[in-house]
KOLTOR-760160 format. One record per residue (C-alpha): residue number from 1; residue in one letter; y, z, x. Coordinates in pm, 1 decimal, always signed. Layout:
(NUM, A, (Y, Z, X))
...
// end
This chain:
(1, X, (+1510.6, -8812.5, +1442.2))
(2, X, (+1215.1, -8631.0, +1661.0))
(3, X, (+1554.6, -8450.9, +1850.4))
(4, X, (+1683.5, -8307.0, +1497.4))
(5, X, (+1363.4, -8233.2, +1380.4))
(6, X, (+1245.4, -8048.9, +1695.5))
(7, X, (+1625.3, -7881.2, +1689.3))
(8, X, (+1527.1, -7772.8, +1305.0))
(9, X, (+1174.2, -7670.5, +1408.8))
(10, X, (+1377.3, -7493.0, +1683.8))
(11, X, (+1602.1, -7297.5, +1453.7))
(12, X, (+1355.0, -7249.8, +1218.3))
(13, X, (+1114.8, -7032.4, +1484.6))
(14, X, (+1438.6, -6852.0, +1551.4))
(15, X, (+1511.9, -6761.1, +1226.4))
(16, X, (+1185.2, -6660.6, +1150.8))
(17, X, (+1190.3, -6466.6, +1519.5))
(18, X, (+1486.4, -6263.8, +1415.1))
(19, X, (+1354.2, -6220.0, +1048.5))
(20, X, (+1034.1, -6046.0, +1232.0))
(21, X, (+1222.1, -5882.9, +1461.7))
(22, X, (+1471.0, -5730.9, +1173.4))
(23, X, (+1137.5, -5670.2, +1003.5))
(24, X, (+967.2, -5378.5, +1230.4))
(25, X, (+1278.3, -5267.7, +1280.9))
(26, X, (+1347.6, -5196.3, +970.9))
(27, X, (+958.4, -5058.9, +967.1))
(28, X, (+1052.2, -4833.9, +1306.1))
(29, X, (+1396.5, -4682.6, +1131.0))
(30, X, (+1235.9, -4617.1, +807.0))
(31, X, (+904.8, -4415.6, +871.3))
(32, X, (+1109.9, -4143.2, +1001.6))
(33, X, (+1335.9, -4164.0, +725.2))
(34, X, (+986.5, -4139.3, +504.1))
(35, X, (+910.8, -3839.3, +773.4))
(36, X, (+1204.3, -3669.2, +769.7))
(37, X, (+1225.3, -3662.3, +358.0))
(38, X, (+855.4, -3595.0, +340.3))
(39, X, (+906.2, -3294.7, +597.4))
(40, X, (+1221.7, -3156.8, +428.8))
(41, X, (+1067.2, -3165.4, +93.7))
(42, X, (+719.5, -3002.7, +247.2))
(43, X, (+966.7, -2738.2, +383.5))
(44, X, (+1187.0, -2715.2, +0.6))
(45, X, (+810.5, -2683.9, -158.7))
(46, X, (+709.0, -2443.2, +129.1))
(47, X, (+1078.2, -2222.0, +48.3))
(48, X, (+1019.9, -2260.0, -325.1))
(49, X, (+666.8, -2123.5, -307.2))
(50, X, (+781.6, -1800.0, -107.8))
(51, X, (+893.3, -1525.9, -343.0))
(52, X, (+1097.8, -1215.2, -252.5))
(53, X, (+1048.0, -895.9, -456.2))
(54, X, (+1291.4, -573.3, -488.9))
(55, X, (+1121.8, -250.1, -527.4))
(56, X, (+1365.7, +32.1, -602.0))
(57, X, (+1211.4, +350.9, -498.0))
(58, X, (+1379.7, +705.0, -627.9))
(59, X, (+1174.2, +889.8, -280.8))
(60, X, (+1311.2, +902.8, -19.0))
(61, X, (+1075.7, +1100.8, +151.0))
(62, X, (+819.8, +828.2, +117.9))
(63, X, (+1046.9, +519.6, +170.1))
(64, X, (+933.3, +435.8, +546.1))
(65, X, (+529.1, +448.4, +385.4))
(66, X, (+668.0, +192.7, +149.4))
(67, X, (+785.8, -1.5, +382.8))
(68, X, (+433.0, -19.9, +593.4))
(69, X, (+258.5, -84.5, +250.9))
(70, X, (+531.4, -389.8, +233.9))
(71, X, (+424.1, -537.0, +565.2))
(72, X, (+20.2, -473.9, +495.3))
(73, X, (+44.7, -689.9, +177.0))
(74, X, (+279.7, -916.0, +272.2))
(75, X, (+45.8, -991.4, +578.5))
(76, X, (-183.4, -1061.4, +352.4))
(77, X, (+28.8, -1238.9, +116.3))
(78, X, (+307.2, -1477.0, +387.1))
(79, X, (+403.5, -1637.2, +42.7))
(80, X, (+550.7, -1279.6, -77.9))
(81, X, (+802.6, -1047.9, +117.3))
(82, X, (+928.0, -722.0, -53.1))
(83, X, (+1299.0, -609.4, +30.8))
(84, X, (+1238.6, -177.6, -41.8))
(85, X, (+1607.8, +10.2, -181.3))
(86, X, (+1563.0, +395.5, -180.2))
(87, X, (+1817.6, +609.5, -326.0))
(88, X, (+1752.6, +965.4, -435.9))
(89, X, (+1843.4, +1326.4, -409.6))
(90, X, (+2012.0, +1293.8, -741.4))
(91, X, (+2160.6, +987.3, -735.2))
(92, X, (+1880.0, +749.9, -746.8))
(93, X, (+1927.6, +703.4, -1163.8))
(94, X, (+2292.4, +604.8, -1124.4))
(95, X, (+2217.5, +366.5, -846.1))
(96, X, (+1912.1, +216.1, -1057.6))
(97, X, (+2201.1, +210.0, -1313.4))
(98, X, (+2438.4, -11.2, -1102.0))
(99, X, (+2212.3, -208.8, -969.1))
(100, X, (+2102.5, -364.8, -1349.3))
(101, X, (+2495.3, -345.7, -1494.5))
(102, X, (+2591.0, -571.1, -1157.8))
(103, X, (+2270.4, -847.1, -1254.2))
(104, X, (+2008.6, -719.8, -974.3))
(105, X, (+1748.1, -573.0, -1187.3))
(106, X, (+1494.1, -514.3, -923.3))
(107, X, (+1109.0, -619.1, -981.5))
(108, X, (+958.6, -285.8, -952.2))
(109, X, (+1110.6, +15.3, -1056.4))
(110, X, (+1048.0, +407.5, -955.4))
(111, X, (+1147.8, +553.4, -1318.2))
(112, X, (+1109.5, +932.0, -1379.8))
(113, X, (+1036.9, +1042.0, -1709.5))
(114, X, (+986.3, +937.5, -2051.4))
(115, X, (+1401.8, +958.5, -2122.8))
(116, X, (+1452.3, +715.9, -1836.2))
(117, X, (+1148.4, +453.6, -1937.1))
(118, X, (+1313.2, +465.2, -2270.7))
(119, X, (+1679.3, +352.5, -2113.3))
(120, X, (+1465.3, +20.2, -1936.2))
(121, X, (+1153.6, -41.1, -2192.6))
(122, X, (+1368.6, -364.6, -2295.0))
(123, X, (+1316.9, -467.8, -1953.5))
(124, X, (+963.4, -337.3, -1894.5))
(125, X, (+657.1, -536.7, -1922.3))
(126, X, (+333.7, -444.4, -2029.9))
(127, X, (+71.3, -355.4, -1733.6))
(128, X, (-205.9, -275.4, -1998.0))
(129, X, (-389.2, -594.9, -1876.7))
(130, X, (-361.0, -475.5, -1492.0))
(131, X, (-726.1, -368.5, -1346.6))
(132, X, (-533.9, -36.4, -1194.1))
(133, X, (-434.9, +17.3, -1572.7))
(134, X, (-850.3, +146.5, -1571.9))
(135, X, (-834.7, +344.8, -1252.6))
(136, X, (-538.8, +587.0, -1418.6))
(137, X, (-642.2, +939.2, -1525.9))
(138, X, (-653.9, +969.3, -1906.5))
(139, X, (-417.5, +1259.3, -1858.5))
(140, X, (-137.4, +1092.6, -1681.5))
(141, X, (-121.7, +795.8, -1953.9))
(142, X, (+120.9, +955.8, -2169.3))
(143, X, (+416.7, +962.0, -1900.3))
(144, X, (+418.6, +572.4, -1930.2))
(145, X, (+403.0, +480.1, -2259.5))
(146, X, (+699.3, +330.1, -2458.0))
(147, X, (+645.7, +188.1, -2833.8))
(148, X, (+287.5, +323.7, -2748.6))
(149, X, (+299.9, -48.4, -2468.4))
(150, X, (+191.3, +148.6, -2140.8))
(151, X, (+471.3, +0.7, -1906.0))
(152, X, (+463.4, +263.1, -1603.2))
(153, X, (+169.2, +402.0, -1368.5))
(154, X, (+179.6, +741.2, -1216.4))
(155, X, (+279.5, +745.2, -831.4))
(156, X, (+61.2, +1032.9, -768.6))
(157, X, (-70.2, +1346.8, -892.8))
(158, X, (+109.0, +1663.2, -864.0))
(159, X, (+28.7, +2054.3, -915.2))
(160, X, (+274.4, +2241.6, -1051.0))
(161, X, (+223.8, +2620.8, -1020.1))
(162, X, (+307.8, +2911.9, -735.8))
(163, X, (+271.8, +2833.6, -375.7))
(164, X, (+181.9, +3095.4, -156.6))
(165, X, (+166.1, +3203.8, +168.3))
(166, X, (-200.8, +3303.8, +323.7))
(167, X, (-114.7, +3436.9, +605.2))
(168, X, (+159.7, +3678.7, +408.2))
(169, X, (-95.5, +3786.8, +165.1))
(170, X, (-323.5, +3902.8, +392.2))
(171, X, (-140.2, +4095.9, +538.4))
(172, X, (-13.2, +4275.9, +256.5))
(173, X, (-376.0, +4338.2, +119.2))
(174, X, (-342.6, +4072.0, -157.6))
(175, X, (-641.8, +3878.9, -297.3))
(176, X, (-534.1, +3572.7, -419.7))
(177, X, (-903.1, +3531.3, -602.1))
(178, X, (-872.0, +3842.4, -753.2))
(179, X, (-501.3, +3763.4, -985.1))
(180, X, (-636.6, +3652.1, -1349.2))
(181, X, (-304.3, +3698.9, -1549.1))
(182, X, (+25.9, +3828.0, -1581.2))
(183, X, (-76.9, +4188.8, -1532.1))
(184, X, (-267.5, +4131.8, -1210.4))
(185, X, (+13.8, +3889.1, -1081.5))
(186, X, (+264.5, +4188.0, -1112.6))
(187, X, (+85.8, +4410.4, -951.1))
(188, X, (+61.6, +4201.7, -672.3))
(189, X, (+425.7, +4081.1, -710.2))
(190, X, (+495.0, +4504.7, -617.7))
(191, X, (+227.7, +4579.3, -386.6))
(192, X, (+368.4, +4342.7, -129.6))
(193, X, (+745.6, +4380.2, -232.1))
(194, X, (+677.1, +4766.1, -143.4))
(195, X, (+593.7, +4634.2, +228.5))
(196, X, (+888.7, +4380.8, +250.2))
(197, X, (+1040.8, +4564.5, +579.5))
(198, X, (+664.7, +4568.6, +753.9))
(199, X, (+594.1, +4228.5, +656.1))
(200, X, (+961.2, +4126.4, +766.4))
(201, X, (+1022.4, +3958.1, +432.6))
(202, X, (+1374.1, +3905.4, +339.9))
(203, X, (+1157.8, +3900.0, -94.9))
(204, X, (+844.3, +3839.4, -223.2))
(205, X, (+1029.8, +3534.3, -365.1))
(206, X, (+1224.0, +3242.5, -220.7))
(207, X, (+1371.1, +3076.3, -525.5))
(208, X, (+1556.3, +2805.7, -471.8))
(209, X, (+1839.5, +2891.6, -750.9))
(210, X, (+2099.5, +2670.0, -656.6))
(211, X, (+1856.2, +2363.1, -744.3))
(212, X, (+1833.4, +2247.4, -1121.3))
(213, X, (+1555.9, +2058.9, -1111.8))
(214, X, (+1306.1, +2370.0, -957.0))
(215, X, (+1447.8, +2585.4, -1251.1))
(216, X, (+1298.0, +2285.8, -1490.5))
(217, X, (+1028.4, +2300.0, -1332.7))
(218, X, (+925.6, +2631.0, -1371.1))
(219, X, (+1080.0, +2584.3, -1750.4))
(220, X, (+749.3, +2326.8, -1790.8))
(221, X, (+517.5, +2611.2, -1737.6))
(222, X, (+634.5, +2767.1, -2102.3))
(223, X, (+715.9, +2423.8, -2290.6))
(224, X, (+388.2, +2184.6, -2171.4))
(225, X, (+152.6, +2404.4, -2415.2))
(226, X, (+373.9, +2389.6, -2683.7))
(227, X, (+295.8, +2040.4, -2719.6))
(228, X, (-9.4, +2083.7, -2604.0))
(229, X, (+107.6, +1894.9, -2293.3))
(230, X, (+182.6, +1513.8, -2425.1))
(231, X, (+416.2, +1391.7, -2303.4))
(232, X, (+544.3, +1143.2, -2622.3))
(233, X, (+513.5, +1422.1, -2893.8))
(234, X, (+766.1, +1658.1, -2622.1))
(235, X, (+996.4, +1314.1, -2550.7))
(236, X, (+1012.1, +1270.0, -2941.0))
(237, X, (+1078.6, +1670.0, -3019.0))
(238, X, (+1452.0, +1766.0, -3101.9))
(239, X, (+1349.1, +2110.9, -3086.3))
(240, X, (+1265.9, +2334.5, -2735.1))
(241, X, (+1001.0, +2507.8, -2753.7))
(242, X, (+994.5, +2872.3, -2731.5))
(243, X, (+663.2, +2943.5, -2834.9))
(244, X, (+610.3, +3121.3, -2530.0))
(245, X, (+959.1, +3239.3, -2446.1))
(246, X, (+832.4, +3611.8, -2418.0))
(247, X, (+676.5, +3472.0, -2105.7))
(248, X, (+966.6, +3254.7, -2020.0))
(249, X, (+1201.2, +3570.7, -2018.4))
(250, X, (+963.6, +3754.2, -1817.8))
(251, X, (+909.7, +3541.9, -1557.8))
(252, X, (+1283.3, +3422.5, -1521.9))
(253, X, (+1332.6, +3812.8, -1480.6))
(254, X, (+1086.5, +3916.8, -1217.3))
(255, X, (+1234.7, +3587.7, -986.3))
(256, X, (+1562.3, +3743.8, -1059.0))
(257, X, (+1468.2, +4120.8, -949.6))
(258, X, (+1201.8, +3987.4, -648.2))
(259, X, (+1382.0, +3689.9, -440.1))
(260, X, (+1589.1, +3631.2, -160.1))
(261, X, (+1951.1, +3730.2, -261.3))
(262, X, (+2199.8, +3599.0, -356.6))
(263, X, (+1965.3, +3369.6, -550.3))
(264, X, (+2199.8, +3110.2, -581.8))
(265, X, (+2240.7, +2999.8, -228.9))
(266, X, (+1897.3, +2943.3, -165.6))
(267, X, (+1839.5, +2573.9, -151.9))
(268, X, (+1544.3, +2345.5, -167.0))
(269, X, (+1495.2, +2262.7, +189.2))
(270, X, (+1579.6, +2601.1, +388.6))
(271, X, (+1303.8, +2775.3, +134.3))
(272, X, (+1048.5, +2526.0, +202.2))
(273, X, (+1082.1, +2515.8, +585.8))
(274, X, (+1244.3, +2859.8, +684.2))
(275, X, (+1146.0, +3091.7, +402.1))
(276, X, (+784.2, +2972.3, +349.1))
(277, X, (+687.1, +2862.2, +632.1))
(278, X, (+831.9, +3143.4, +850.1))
(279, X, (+642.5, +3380.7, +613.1))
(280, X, (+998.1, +3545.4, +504.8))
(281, X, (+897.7, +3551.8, +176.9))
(282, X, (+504.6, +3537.2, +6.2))
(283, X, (+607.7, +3281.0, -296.9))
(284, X, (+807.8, +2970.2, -366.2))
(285, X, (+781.9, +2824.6, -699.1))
(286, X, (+700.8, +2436.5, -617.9))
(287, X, (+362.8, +2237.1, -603.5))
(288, X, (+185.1, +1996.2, -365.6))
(289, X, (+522.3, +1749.7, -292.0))
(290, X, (+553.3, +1983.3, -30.3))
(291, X, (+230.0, +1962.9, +201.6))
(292, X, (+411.6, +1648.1, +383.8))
(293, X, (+703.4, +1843.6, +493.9))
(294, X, (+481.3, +2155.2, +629.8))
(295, X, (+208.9, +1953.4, +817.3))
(296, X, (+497.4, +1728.7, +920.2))
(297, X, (+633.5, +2078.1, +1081.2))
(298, X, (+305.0, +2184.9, +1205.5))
(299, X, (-13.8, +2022.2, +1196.5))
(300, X, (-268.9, +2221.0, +1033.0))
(301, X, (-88.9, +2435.2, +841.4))
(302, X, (-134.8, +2350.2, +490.5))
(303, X, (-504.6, +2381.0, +550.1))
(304, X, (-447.8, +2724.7, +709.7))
(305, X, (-183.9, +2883.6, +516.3))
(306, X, (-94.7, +2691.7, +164.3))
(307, X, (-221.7, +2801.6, -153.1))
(308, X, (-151.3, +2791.2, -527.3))
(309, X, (-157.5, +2985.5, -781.8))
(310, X, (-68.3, +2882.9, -1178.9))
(311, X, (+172.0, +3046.4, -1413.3))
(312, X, (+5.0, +3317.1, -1646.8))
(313, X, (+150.8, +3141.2, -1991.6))
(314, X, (-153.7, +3185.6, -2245.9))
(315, X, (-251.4, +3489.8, -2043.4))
(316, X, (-593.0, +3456.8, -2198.4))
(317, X, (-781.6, +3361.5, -1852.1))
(318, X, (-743.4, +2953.4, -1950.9))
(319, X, (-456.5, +2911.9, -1731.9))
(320, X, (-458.4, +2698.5, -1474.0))
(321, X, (-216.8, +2463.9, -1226.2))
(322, X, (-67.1, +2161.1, -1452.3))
(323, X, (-83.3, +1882.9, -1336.2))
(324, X, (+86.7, +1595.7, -1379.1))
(325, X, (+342.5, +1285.1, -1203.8))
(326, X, (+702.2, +1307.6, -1214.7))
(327, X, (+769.1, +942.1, -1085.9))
(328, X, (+604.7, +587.5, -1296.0))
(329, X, (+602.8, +266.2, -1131.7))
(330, X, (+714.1, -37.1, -1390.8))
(331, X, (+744.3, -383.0, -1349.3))
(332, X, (+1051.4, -572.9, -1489.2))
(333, X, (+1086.7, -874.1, -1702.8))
(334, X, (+1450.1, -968.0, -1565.3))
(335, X, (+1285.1, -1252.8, -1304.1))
(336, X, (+986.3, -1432.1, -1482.2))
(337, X, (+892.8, -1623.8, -1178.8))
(338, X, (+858.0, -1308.0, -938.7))
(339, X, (+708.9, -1134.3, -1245.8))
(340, X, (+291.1, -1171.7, -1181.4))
(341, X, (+368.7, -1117.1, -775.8))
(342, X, (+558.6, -758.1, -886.9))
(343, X, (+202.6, -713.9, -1112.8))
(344, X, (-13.1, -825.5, -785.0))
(345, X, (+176.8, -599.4, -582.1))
(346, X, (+143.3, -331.4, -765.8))
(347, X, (-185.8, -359.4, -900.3))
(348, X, (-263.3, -363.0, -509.7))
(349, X, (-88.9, -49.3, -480.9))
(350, X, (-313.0, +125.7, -719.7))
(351, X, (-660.7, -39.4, -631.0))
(352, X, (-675.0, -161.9, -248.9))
(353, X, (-848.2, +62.5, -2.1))
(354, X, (-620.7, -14.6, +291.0))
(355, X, (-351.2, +89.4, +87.1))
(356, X, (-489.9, +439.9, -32.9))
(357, X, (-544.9, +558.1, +302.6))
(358, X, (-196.0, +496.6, +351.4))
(359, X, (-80.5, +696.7, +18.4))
(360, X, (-322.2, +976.1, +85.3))
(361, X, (-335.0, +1041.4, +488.5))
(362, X, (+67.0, +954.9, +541.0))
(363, X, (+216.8, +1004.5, +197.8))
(364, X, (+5.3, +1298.7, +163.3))
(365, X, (-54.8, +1216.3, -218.6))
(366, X, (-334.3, +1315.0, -453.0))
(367, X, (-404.2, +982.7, -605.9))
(368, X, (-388.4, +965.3, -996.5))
(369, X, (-698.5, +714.1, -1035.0))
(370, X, (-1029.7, +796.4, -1170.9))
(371, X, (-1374.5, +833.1, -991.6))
(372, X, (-1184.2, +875.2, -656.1))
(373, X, (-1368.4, +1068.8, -360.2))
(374, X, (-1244.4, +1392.5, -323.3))
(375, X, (-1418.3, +1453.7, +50.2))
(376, X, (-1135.1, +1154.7, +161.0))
(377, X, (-856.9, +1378.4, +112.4))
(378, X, (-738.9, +1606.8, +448.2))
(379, X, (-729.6, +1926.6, +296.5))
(380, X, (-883.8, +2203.3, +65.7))
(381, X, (-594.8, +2218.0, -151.4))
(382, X, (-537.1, +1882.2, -218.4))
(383, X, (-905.6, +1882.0, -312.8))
(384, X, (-902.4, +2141.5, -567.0))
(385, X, (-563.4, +1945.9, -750.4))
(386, X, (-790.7, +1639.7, -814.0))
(387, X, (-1063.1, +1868.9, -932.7))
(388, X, (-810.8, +2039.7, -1174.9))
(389, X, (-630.5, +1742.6, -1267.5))
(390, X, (-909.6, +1488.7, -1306.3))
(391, X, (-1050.9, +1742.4, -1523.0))
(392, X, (-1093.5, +1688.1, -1946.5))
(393, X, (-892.3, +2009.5, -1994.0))
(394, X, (-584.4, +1903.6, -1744.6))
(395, X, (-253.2, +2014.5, -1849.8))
(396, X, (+36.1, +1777.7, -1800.3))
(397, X, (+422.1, +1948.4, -1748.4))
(398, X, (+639.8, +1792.0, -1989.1))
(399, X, (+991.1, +1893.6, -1840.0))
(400, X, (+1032.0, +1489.7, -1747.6))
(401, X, (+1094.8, +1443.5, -2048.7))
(402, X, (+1381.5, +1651.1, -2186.1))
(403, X, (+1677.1, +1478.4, -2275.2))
(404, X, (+1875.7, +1289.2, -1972.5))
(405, X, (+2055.9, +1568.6, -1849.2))
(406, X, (+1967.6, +1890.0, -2028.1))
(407, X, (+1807.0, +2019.0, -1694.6))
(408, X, (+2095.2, +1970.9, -1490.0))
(409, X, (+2398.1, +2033.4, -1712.9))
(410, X, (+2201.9, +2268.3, -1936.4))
(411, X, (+1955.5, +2456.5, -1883.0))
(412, X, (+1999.9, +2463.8, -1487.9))
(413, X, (+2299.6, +2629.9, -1537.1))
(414, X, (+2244.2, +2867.5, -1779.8))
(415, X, (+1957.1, +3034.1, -1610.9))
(416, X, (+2146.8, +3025.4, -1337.5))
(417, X, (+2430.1, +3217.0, -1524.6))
(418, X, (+2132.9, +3433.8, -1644.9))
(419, X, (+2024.8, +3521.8, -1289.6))
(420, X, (+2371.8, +3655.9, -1200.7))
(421, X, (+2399.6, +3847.5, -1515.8))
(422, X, (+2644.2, +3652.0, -1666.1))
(423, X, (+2439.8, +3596.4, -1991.2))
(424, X, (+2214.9, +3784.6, -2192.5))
(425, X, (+1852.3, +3583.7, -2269.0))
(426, X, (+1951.9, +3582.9, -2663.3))
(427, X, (+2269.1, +3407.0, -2583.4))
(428, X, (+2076.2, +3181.5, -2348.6))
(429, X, (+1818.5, +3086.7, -2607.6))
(430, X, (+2133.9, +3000.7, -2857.7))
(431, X, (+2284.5, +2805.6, -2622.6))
(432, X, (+1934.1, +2612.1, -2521.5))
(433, X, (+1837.5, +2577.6, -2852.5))
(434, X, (+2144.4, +2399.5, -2967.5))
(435, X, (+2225.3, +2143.0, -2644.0))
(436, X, (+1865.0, +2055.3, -2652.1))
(437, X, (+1874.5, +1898.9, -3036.3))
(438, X, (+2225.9, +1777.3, -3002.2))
(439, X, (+2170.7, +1578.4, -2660.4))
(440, X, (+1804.4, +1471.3, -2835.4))
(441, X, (+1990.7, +1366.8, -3154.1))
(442, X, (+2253.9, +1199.4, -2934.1))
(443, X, (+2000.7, +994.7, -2707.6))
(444, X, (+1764.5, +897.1, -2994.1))
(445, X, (+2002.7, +733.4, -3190.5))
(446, X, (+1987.8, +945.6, -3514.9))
// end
């Protein structure tokens, strides 16, 4: 009996050895178990925390600038990471196209015009609650309205008017100070066109007529007053304006008789950086989007040689540059979790110091926010364009907002065929007058 019983107690400590034994090691094989899944759902919390945004940008002059403002905030933000798409020279609105027919609606969108914020206010939010929404100059507003919800900010501010060459006109004996309107502009259109072979001009003019979108330009200098330069009551018109076509015609005319010829093969980028800044020719009808290329060509020069002057419309000494922004930045409602990170990101954009000095010193933009000191902008121009266009009486262009594609398959062409004498200005004007109502009528719906 004392054998069995010490064999039981025997078995028993054995039992309750191995019982132990299985015990921690069950302990030792499940912590890391416990680790592991507590690591790997620390690192699924971690991934589901980080959001990536798509910013579709319609510049791509500007696209590697976006791309440093990217890395600033994201470094700033690890959580966030922006993925930038550029596509432009004309085809950035069909790509923008594709990319929400194929299911990638990006975040943040580069939209140009009133037409096109019309095509994606269904997928627009409102920014009206953004602090940047305050910052935006009172004149600039209008561009991003849609079912009077503000949806887009201006990129920048831009001067539309005549750019001209310093150096050129003082050496033909021109005072830029001393043109007031039409008359005077004339006059100084023929004094230096009668010294084209000693100034080695090849015209007082380098029109770019084989681009579109610098004849609609110009256009805006005759159709912004006639709605007094907002930019909903043009976008709603089905009429164009010709309150001041007597100026249109005239203008359109004295680019014909005073530019480099054949006017139609003059393109955008050989008038900017040969023409102009050769000093082959005095005047090129464009505004402030070109400083970056010229100081990118030589340092300096914009400060030395680039001036503007505005189209003589009114004629009645209250003309001056307009000003306004052909690109809005909007944030999309396709993602609703990435939604307030687009918002940050752009709100950022619009009212972060870090990020200004970027837009202003390397983009070479006039910013479109209020209050903003002038004496941190690199040159005299770009000075007196926030002066003008931060001003109470600032005249927008409207020409972003004629129907989608009257300036290309329009009116483009038709003052083109008008510059070649291929149509009259009455049968131009017929012609205008009726695409412009039909492709309004066609777009609105009515």
């Amino acid at each position: 009996m004392t054998l069995l019983a010490s064999k039981k107690n025997e078995g028993g400590g054995r039992m309750t050895f191995m019982r132990r034994k299985l015990s921690t090691l069950f302990f030792v094989l499940i912590i890391p178990i416990f680790f592991i899944a507590g690591c790997s759902s620390n690192s699924q919390q971690s991934n589901s925390n980080k959001i990536k945004l798509n910013f579709f940008n319609q510049k791509p002059e500007i696209s590697s600038q976006y791309q440093k403002l990217a890395k600033m905030y994201t470094k700033e933000h690890p959580n966030v990471s922006i993925q930038i798409t550029t596509s432009g020279q004309g085809g950035g609105a069909a790509a923008l196209q594709a990319k929400f027919a194929s299911g990638e609606a990006p975040d943040i969108i580069m939209l140009g015009g009133l037409p096109e914020i019309d095509r994606y206010k269904d997928h627009l939010v409102s920014l009206q609650g953004l602090p940047a929404t305050k910052t935006i100059l009172p004149s600039l507003r209008s561009g991003g309205i849609s079912e009077k919800r503000l949806v887009g900010l201006p990129v920048d501010l831009e001067a539309y008017g005549w750019s001209y060459n310093k150096a050129v006109f003082a050496k033909a004996g021109v005072n830029a100070a001393a043109i007031h309107n039409y008359a005077d502009f004339v006059r100084a259109v023929k004094k230096i066109d009668a010294q084209k072979d000693k100034l080695g001009l090849s015209g007082v003019f380098g029109f770019n007529g084989a681009d579109t979108n610098s004849i609609a330009s110009v256009s805006a200098q005759f159709t912004s007053q006639a709605y007094d330069n907002d930019q909903v009551k043009a976008f709603k018109s089905t009429e164009f304006p010709w309150k001041y076509g007597t100026q249109m015609h005239a203008y359109y005319t004295l680019i014909r008789n005073y530019s480099v010829q054949p006017i139609l093969s003059v393109k955008y980028d050989p008038s900017v950086q040969d023409l102009f800044y050769n000093g082959k020719v005095a005047m090129i009808p464009q505004g402030n989007w070109i400083v970056p290329t010229l100081d990118g060509i030589e340092k300096g020069f914009v400060q030395k040689n680039l001036g503007m002057l505005p189209f003589f419309t009114k004629n009645d000494g209250s003309d001056r540059l307009l000003t306004g922004s052909s690109w809005y930045l909007g944030v999309t409602n396709d993602h609703p979790k990435r939604e307030k990170a687009a918002k940050d990101f752009v709100n950022w954009m619009f009212t972060s110091r870090d990020a200004e000095n970027v837009i202003i010193n390397e983009m070479r933009f006039v910013p479109a926010t209020k209050n903003f000191d002038v004496t941190r902008l690199p040159d005299d121009l770009s000075k007196d364009i926030y002066r003008i266009g931060s001003a109470k009486n600032a005249r927008a262009p409207i020409h972003k907002q004629y129907p989608n594609g009257f300036s290309t398959q329009v009116l483009g062409p038709y003052i083109q065929r008008y510059f070649v004498y291929d149509i009259t200005w009455k049968q131009l004007e017929k012609v205008v007058t009726t695409k412009y109502r039909q492709l309004r009528e066609i777009q609105s719906g009515e």
